[in-house]
C-alpha positions in Angstrom: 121.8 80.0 70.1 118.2 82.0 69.7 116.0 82.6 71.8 112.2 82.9 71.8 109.5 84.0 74.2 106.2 82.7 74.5 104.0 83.1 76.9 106.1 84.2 79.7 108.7 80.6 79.3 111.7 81.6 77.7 112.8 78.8 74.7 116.1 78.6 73.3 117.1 77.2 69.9 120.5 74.3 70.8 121.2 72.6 67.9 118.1 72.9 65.8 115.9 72.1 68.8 113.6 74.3 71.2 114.2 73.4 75.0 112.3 75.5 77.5 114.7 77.6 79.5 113.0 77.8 83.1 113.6 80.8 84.4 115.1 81.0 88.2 111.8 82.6 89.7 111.9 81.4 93.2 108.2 81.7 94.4 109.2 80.8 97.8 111.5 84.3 97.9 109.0 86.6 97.3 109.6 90.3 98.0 107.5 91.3 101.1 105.9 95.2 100.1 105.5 97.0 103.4 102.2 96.3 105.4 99.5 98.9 105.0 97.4 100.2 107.7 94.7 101.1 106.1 94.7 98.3 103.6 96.1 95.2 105.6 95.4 95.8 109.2 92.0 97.5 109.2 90.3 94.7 107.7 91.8 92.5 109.8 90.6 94.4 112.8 87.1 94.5 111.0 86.9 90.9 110.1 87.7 89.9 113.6 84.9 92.0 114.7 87.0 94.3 116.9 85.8 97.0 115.4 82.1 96.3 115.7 79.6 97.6 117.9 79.7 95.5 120.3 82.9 95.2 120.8 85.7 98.3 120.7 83.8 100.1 118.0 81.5 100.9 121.1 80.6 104.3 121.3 82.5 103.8 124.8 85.1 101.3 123.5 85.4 98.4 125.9 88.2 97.6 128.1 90.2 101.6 127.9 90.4 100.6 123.8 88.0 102.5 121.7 88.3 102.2 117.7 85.9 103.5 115.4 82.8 101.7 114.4 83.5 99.6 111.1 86.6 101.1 110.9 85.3 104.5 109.3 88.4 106.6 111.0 91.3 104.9 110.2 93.5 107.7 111.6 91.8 108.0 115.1 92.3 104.2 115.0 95.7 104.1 114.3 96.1 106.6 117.2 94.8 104.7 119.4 96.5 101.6 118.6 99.7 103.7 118.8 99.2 105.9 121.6 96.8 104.0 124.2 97.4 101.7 127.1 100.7 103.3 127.7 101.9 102.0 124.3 101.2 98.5 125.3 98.8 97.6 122.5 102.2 97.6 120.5 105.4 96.2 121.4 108.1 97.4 118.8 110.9 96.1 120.0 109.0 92.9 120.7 106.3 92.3 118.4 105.1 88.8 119.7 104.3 90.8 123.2 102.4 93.3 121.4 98.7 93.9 123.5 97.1 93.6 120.3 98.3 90.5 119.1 98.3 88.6 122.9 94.6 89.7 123.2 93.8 88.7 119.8 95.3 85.1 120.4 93.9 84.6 124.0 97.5 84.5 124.7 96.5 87.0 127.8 92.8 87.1 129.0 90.4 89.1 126.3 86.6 89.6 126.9 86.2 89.1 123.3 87.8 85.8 123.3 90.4 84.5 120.8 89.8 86.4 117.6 92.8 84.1 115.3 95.7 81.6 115.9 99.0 82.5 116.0 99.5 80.7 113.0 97.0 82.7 110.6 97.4 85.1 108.0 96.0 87.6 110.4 98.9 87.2 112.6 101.1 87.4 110.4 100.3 90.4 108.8 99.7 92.0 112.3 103.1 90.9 113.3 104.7 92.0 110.0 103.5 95.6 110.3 104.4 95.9 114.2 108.2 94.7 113.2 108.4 97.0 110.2 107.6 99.9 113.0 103.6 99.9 113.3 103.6 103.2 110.5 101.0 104.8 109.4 100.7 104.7 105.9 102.3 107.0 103.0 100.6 109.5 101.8 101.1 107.9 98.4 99.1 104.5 99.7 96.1 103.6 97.5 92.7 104.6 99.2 88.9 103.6 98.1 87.6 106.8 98.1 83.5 106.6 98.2 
């Protein structure tokens, strides 16, 4: 039996004739890489405008939660998603009753109003990096430097 590639679909030669071999790539298993602060969760907290001016972006913050406007210090951001509120804004142990995510959802009561379902991408990836510990990223994580 040969074997030829073309492509990226494998074909094998069975007597005299070329079947294509479909390779066992399950795209429904896909190999989660670790969620990036700076990359994954800062433009979600920019998109949902929680980082705006008029919202915690403020130069006062509102509510006890100040983040920098547009996002422009992602480290005093990630402090104060980390340290405030008593650690409330993340729940570790139970994502799900994270602060962050409740307020987000209107699952408690946000002046900003809901900001994404529970069911959105934004979620998701919110939830994904407060179960893989809320880190800050590696000092080996891509940056955009201006």
């Amino acid at each position: 039996m040969r074997n030829r590639l073309v492509n990226d679909v494998t074909f094998a030669q069975v007597t005299g004739q070329w079947l294509a071999v479909v390779a066992a790539m399950a795209l429904t298993s896909t190999v989660e890489a670790d969620v990036s602060f700076r990359n994954d969760v800062m433009p979600i907290l920019s998109k949902a405008g929680c980082n705006a001016g008029t919202c915690h972006g403020n130069f006062n913050g509102k509510g006890g939660f100040k983040l920098s406007l547009r996002g422009e210090r992602p480290d005093v951001d990630f402090s104060s998603l980390i340290r405030g509120e008593s650690n409330r804004r993340l729940n570790l142990f139970d994502p799900r009753e994270s602060l962050i995510l409740q307020k987000a959802t209107a699952a408690v009561a946000h002046e900003g109003g809901k900001r994404f379902d529970v069911n959105s991408p934004h979620y998701e990836t919110l939830y994904n990096w407060i179960k893989e510990g809320g880190r800050e990223d590696d000092v080996n994580t891509p940056r955009l430097n201006a």
